[in-house]
C-alpha positions in Angstrom: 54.1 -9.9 18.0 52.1 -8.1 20.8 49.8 -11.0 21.0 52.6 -13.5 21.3 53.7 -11.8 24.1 50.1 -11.7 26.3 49.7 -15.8 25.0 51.1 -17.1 28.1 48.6 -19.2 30.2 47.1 -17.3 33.2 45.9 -20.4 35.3 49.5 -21.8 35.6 51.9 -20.2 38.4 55.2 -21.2 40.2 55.1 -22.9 43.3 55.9 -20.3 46.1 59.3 -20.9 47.8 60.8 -22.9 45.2 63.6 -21.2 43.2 63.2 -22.5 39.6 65.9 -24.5 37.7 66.8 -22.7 34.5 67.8 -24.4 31.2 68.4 -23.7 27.1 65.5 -25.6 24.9 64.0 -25.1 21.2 60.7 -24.1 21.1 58.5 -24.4 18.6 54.6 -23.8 18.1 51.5 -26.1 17.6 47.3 -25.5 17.8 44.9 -28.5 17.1 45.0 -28.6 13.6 45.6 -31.9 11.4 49.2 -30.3 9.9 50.3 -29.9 14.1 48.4 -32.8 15.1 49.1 -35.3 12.7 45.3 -36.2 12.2 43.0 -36.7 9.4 39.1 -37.1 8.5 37.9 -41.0 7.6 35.1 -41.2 5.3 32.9 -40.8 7.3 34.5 -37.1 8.3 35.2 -38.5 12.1 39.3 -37.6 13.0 41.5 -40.2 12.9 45.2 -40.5 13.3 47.1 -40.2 10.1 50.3 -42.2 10.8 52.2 -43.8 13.3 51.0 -46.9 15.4 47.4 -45.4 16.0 47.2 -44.6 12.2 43.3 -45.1 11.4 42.5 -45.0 15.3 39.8 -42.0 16.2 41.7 -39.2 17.7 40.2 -36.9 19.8 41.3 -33.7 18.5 42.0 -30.6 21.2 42.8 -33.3 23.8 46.2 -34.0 24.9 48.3 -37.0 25.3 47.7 -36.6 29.6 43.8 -36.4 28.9 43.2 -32.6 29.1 42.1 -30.4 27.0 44.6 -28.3 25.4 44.5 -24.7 26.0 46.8 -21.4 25.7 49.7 -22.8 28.3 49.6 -26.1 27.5 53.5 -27.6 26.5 54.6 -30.7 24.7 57.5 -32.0 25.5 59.9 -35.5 25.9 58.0 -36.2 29.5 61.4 -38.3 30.0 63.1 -35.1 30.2 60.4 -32.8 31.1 57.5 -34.7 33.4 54.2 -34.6 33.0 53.3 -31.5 35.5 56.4 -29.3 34.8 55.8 -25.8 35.1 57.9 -24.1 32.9 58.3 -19.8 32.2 58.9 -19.6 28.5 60.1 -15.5 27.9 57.9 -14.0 25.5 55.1 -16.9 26.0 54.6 -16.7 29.3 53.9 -19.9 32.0 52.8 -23.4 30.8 52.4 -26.3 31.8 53.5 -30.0 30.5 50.6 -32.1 30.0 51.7 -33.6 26.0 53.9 -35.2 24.2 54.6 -35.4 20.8 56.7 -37.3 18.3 58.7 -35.0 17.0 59.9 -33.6 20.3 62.7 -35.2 21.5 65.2 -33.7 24.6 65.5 -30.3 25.4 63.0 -29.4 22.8 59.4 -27.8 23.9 56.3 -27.3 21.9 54.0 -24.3 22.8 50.2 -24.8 22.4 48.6 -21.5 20.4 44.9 -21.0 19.4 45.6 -20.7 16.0 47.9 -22.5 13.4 48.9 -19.1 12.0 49.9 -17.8 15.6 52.3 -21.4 16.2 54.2 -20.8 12.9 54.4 -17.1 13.8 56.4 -18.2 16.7 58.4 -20.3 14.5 61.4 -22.1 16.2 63.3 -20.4 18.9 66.1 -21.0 21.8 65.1 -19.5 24.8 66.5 -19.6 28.5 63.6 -20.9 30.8 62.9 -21.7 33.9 61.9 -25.3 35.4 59.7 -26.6 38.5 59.6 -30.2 38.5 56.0 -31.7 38.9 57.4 -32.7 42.5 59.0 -29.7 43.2 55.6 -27.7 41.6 53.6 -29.6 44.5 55.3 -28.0 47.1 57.6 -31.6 47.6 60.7 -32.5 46.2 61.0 -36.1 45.2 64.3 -37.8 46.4 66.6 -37.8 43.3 65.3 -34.6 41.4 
């Protein structure tokens, strides 16, 4: 459990001056691999998607649905809810950042990026209280309507 607890990312911080929102979500835990990823290996052993609309399609594994390359910090989540850019303090993970999505996470539901698969289902599924900083808010400017 000692490792869970140093996992947070170390390159995301809160915006100075900006008092956080807080909220209740599920958390859960994901790495790269094809049982988190939902990818497979064609014949010719390239990774591909292994359902949905891209079924087939080459994925590009490690890489997340924003483009970057996912990394200890890195959070999934239902951008409608959470935007891409949300900074968000997870207790026990540490700070992340949104920059995926993925389709099993719907509302108030996060998914934590870990270097391993065995470290994601160590964290299982868990509530936890966490703060918020909008993408706009994150920037130092808060968007009308936020």
């Amino acid at each position: 459990m000692a490792a869970l607890a140093l996992a947070g990312c170390s390159h995301v911080r809160p915006p100075g001056g900006v008092a956080a929102r807080r909220d209740s979500v599920v958390t859960t835990g994901y790495c790269k691999c094809e049982s988190c990823c939902g990818w497979t290996r064609n014949w010719l052993g390239r990774p591909v998607f292994a359902y949905g609309p891209s079924r087939g399609k080459v994925k590009r594994v490690g890489v997340t649905s924003n483009g970057s390359h996912a990394r200890v910090g890195t959070i999934a989540a239902d951008t409608g809810v959470f935007p891409f850019g949300t900074i968000i303090y997870v207790p026990g993970y540490g700070y992340g950042k949104v920059e995926d999505r993925g389709g099993d996470i719907k509302g108030k539901h996060i998914d934590l990026y870990f270097r391993s698969h065995g470290q994601a289902q160590e964290w299982g599924r868990r509530v936890k209280d966490i703060k918020i900083w909008p993408p706009g808010e994150a920037n130092g400017v808060i968007k009308a309507g936020l």
